[in-house]
C-alpha positions in Angstrom: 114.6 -39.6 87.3 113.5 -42.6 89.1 112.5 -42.4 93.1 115.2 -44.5 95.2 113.5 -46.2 98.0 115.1 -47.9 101.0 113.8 -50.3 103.4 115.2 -53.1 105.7 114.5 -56.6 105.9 115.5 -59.5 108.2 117.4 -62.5 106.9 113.7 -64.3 106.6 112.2 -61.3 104.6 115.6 -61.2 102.7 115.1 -64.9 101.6 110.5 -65.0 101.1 112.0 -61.9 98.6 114.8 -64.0 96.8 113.0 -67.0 96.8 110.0 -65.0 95.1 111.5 -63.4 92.8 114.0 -66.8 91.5 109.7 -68.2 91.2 108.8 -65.2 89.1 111.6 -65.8 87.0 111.4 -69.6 86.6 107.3 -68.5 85.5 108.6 -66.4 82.7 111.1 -69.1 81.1 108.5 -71.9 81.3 106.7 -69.0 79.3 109.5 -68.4 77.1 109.3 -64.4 78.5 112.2 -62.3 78.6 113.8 -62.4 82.2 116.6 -59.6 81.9 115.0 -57.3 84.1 113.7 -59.9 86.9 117.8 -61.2 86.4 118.9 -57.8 87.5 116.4 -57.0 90.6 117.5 -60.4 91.6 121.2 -59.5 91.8 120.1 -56.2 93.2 118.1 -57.8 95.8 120.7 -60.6 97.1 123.6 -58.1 97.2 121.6 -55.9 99.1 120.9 -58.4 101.5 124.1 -59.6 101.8 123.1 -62.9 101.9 126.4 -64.7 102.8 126.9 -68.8 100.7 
């Protein structure tokens, strides 16, 4: 079983992570690399932060 680990970040560290991460995933389709996994942290990671549109 997989270790959980939990950590808080302010609305700046919320958004360096997002933005990151939406990078990292843009680098893989220029590279035609699977992205399902970076997809999911992604979605992990913004509801998490509760990032409100």
């Amino acid at each position: 079983m997989a270790k959980k680990v939990k950590f808080k970040l302010t609305d700046f560290e919320c958004n360096l992570l997002i933005n990151g991460m939406n990078e990292f995933r843009n680098m893989l389709l220029e590279q035609d690399l699977p992205t399902e996994d970076v997809e999911d942290l992604l979605i992990k990671i913004i509801d998490k932060c509760e990032r409100r549109w």
